[in-house]
C-alpha positions in Angstrom: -41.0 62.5 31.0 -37.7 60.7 32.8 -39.6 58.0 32.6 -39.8 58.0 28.8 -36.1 59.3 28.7 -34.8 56.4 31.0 -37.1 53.8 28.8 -35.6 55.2 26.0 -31.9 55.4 27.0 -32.2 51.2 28.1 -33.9 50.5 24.6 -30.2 52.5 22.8 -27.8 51.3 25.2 -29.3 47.4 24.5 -29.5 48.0 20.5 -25.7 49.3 20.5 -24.6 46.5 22.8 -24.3 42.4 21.7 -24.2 41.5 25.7 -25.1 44.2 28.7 -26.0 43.4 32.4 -28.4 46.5 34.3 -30.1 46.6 37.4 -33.7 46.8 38.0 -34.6 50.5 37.2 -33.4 52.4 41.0 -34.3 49.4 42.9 -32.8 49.3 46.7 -33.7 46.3 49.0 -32.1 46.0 52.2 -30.8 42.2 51.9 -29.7 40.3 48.8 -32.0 37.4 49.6 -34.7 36.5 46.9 -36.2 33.3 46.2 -38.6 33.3 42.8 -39.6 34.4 39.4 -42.7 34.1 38.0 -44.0 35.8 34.9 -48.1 36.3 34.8 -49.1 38.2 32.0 -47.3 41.3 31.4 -46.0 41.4 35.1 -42.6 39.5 36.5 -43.3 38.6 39.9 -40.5 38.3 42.3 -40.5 36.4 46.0 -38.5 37.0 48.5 -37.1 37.2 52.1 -35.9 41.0 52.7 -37.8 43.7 54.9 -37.4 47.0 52.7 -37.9 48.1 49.1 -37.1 51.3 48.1 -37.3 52.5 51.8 -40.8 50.5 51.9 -41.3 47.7 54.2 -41.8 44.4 52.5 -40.8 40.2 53.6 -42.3 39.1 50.7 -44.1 39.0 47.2 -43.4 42.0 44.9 -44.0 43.0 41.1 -42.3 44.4 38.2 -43.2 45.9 35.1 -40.0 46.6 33.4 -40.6 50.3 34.8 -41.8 50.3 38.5 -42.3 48.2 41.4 -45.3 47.8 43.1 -45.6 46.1 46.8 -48.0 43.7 47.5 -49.8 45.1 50.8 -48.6 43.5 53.6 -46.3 40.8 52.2 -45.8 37.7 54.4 -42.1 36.7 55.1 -40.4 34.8 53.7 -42.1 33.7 50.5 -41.1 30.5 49.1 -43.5 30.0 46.2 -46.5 31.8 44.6 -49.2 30.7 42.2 -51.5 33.6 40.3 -55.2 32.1 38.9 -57.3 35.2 37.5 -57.0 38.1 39.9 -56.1 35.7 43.2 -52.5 35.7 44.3 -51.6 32.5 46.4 -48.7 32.7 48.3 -46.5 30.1 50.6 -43.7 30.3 52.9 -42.3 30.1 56.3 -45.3 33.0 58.0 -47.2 32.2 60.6 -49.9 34.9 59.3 -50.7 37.6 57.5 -52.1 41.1 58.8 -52.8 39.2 62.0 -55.7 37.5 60.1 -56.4 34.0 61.7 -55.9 30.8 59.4 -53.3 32.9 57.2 -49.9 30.3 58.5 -48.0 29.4 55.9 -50.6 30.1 52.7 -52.8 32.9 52.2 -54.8 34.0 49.2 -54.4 38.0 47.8 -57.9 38.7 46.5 -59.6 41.8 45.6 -60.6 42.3 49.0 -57.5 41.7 50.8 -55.8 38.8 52.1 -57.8 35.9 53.1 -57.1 32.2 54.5 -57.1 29.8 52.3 -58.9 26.5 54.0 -57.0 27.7 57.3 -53.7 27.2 56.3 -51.5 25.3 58.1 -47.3 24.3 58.3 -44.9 26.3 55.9 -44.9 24.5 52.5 -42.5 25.5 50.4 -43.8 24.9 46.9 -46.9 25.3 44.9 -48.3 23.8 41.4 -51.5 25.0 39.9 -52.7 21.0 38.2 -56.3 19.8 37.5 -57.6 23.5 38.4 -56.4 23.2 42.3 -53.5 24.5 43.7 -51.4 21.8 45.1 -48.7 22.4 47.9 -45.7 20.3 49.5 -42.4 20.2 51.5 -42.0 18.9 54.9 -45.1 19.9 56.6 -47.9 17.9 58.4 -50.8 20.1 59.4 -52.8 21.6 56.8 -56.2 23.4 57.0 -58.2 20.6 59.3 -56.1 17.9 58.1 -53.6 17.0 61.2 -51.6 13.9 59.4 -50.3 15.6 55.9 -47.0 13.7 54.4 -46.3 17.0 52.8 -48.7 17.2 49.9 -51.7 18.2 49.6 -54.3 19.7 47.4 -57.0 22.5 47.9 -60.2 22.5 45.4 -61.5 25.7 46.3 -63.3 24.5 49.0 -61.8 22.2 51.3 -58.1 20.4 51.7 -57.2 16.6 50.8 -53.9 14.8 51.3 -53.9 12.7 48.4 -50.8 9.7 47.8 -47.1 11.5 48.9 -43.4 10.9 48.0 -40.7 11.1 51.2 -37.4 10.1 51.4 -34.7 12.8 53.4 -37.4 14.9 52.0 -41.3 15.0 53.2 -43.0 15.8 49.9 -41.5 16.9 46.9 -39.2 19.8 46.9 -39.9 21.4 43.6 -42.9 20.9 41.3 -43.9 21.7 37.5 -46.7 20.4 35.1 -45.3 18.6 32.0 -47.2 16.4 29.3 -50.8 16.2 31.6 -48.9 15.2 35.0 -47.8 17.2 37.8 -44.0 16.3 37.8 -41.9 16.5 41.4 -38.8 16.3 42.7 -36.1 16.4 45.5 -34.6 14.2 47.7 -37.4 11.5 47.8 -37.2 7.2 47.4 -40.5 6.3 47.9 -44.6 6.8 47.1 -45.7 6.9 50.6 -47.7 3.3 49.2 -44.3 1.8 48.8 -43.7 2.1 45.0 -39.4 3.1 44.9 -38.6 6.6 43.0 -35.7 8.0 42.2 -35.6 11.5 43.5 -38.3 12.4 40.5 -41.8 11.1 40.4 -44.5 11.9 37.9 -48.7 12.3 39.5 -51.7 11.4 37.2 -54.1 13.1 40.0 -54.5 9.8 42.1 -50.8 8.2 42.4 -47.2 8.8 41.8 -44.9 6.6 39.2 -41.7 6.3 38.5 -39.7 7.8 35.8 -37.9 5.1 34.2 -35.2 5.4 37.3 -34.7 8.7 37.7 -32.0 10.6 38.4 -29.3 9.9 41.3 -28.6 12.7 43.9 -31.2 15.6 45.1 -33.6 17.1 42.0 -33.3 21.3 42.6 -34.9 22.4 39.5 -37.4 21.3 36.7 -37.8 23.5 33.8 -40.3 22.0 30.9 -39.7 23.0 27.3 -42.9 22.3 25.7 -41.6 23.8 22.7 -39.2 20.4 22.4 -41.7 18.3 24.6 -38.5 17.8 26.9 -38.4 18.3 30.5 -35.0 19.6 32.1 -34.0 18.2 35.2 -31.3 19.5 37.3 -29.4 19.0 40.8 -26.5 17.2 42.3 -27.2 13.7 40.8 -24.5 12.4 38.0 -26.5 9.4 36.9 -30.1 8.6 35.5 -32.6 5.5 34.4 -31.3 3.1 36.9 -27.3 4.1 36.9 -27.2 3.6 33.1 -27.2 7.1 31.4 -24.5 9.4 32.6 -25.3 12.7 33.1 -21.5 14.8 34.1 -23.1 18.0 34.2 -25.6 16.8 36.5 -28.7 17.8 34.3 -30.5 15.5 32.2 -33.4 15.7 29.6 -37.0 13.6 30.1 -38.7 12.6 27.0 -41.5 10.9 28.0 -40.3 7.5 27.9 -36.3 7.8 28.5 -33.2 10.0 30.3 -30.6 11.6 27.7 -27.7 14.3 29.4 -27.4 17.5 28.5 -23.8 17.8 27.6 -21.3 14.7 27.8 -18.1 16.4 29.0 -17.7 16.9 32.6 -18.3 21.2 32.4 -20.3 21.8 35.8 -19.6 20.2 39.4 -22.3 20.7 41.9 -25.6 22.0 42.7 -28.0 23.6 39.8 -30.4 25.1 41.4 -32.1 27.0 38.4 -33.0 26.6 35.1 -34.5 28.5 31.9 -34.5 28.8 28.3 -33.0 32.1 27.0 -32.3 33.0 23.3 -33.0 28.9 22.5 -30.0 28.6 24.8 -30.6 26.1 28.3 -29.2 28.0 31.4 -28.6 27.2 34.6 -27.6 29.1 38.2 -27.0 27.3 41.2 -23.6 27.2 43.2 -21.6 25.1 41.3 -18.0 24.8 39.4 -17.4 25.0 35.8 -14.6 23.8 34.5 -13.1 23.6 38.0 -13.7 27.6 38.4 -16.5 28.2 40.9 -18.9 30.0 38.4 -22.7 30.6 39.4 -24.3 31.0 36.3 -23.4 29.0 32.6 -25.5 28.2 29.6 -25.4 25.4 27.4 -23.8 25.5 23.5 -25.1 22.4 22.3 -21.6 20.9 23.2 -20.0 22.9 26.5 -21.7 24.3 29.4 -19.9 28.2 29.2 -19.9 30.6 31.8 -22.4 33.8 31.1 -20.5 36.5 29.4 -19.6 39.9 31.6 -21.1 37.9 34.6 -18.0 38.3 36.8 -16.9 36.5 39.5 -20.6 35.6 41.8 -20.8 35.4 45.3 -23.8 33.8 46.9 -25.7 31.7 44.9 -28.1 32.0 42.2 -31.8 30.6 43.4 -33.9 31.5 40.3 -33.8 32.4 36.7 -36.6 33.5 34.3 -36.8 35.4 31.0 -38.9 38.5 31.3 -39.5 41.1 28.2 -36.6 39.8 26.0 -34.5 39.9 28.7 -32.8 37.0 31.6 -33.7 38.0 34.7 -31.4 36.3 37.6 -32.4 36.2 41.3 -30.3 34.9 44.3 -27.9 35.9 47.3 -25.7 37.5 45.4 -24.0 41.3 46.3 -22.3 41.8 42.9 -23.1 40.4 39.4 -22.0 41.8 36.0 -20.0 44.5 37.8 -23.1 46.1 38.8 -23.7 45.8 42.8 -26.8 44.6 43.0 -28.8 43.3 46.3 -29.3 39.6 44.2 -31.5 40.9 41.3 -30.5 41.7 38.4 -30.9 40.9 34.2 -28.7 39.9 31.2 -29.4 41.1 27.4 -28.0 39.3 24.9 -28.7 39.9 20.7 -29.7 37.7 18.8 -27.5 37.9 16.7 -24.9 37.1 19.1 -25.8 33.7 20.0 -22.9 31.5 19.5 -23.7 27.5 19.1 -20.3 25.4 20.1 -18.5 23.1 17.3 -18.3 19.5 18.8 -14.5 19.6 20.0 -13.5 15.6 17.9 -9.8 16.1 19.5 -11.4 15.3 22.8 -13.8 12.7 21.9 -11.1 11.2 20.2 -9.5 11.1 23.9 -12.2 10.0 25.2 -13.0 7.1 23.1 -9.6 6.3 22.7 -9.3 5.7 26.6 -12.8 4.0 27.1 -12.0 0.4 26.5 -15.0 -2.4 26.0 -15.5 -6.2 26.8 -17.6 -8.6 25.1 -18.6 -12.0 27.3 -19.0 -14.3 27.2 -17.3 -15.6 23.9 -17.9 -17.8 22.5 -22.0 -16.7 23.4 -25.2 -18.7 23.3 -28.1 -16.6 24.0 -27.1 -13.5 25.3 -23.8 -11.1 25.2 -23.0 -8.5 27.5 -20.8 -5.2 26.5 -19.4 -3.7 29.7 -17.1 -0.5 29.0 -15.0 1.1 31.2 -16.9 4.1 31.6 -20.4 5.4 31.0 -20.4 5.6 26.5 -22.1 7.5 24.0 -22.7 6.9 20.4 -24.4 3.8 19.2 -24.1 -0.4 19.3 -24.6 -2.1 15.8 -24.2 -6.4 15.5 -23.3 -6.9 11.9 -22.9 -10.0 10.1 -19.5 -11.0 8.0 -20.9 -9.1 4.9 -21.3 -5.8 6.8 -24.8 -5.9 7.5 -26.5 -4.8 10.7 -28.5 -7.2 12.9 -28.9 -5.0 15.6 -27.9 -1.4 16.9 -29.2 0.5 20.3 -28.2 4.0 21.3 -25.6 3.9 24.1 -26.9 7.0 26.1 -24.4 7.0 28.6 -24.9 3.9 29.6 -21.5 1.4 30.8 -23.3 -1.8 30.6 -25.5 -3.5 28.0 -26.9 -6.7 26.9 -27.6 -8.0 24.0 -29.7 -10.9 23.3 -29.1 -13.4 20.5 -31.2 -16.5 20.4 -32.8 -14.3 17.4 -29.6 -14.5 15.4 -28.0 -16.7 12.7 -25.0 -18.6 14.9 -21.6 -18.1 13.6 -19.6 -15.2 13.3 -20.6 -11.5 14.0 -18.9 -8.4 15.0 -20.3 -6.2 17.7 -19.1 -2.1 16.9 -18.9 0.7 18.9 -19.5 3.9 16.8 -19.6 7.5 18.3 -20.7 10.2 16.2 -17.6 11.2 14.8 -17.7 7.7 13.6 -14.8 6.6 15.6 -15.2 3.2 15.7 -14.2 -0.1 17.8 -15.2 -3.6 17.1 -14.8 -6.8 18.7 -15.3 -10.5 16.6 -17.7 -12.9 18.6 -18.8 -16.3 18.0 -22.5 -17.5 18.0 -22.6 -21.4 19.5 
């Protein structure tokens, strides 16, 4: 009956209220340290690295199901990472076993009858990807089951281990991992395919080998969030550039197509390390420890134009780790003692209505500003075969080569980029104007001459 009483007093106070922060029903853990969210089914499951819930002793994976937790038997410590196929829980982190069960270091499997080795484990990896129906692990290890020489990656099929082609750099393997459009997508702080091909610090696998994502992004890659819902994968970390140095990305997050890098925002809103992302409410959000606007903020979601701080947040200590949205509601996870006004040991959620979602109105007086005090070159001029636009700074909008008359010969979205070339052995020779057009059409234009 308090149960239903409780239920029912959440459900009323979040109808009567456009943006609320609450804790996790009586939840008491004994260190604010937790690492991941995953959502399987109906349940939210939640890793971490503290030793007591609700009086119960735990180092590892628990569950949530908007009412009650429920422990995992025997946990390992810490847990990094966890994958859920069917009824079998695989979990990874820095253990060396689990109920003193031999072959349980650093993975084990919770099945139906306990905890079981899963190919004898092996190092601590601290990631895991369920891709072609086997569970893939990496970061900086290099024993795995009987494999002694693992560039940390590798794969288990159910029945034995493989190390198939790896990615390294400052880090051994990739650091985080997601499947978007077919491919098993990675990233970190990582250069190179271990047979040589360069990376930038994100690397797509087919099954066999790793590629390159049309240059990447600069600086280390913390989180990956796909939105199949726009066919766009969200990258995020400490890197302000992308696709070879020519899109700028000032909030250091970017968006993958497929084919080419766009950035999430164009004014510089965040400084520093993103370390999470979801979707909430159609809404991209992001934790990390990070500045916004020069105030150190942990937690901000993006308007369509600004990255904002989260309402009733608060000032956040720690750092936020993990983000997921669980039940209608955004559920944020980290080191954090306070959050919201609530104190909180790192765990707690965020409602929001519906119908208090507020998109931002692109702010022209500082485009204006910004277009205003971005000057561009055109050379050489007179031009033979070829023209190069250089800008001061990285650009937005678009390029368009028009003729005397007004119309266009050529036009190429800017995307950040502060370099371009054109090339001309196509066009009519004689006189042409090369324009600069943002999407406020503000507008700059320089006269060349075709030889």
């Amino acid at each position: 009956m308090k149960t239903i009483i409780a239920l029912f007093s959440l459900l009323f106070s979040l109808a009567s209220t456009a943006q609320v922060w609450s804790t996790l029903s009586d939840m008491a853990l004994s260190s604010n340290d937790i690492r991941q969210f995953s959502v399987y089914g109906d349940v939210l499951y939640i890793g971490s690295n503290v030793s007591l819930l609700n009086s119960m002793p735990t180092s590892g994976v628990f569950t949530y199901d908007s009412l009650d937790f429920q422990l995992l038997s025997s946990a390992p410590a810490p847990c990094y990472d966890f994958e859920v196929r069917d009824t079998v829980v695989f979990v990874v982190g820095e253990f060396l076993n689990v109920d003193n069960i031999p072959g349980t270091g650093g993975i084990a499997a919770l099945t139906s009858n306990g905890w079981e080795t899963v190919g004898g484990g092996g190092s601590s990896p601290g990631e895991c990807a369920w891709f072609q129906n086997k569970l893939y692990v990496s970061n900086d290890f290099n024993v795995m089951g009987e494999l002694t020489e693992v560039f940390g990656f590798a794969c288990w099929d159910g029945t034995s281990w493989s190390a198939p082609e790896s990615v390294y750099g400052f880090d051994v393997g990739p650091r985080v991992m997601c499947v978007f459009n077919g491919e098993l997508i990675g990233g970190g702080d990582i250069d190179l395919t271990t047979e040589g091909v360069p990376i930038n610090n994100v690397a797509r696998f087919d099954g066999t080998h790793w590629y390159d994502m049309n240059g990447g992004m600069s600086g280390t890659v913390q989180a990956l969030y796909p939105d199949e819902e726009l066919g766009i994968l969200y990258v995020a970390g400490n890197g302000s550039l992308a696709q070879f140095g020519d899109v700028s990305c000032p909030n250091n997050v970017v968006a993958w197509d497929g084919n080419s890098w766009s950035p999430v925002g164009t004014f510089n809103d965040i400084n520093y390390d993103i370390k999470a992302l979801t979707k909430y409410r159609g809404q991209l959000y992001a934790g990390g420890y990070f500045q916004l606007n020069n105030v150190t903020e942990k937690l901000a979601y993006f308007d369509g134009v600004h990255w904002k701080p989260v309402p009733l947040a608060g000032t956040i200590e720690g750092s936020v780790n993990t983000l997921t949205v669980y039940k209608d509601q955004l559920y944020v996870g980290g080191t954090f003692p306070e959050i919201g006004g609530l104190e909180v040991p790192g765990l707690a959620r965020y409602f929001l209505d519906p119908d208090s979602v507020q998109w931002g109105v692109p702010d022209t007086t500082d485009v204006v500003e910004k277009i205003k005090n971005n000057h561009f070159n055109v050379f050489p001029n007179p031009a033979g075969d070829h023209i190069t636009i250089q800008f001061d700074r990285a650009a937005d909008g678009e390029l368009l080569v028009t003729d005397l008359n007004g119309k266009t010969l050529w036009k190429e979205a800017l995307a950040g980029r502060k370099n371009i070339r054109i090339e001309t052995s196509h066009l009519s020779r004689g006189t042409v104007f090369v324009n600069w057009i943002n999407g406020v059409r503000i507008c700059k234009s320089r006269k060349v001459v075709l030889n």
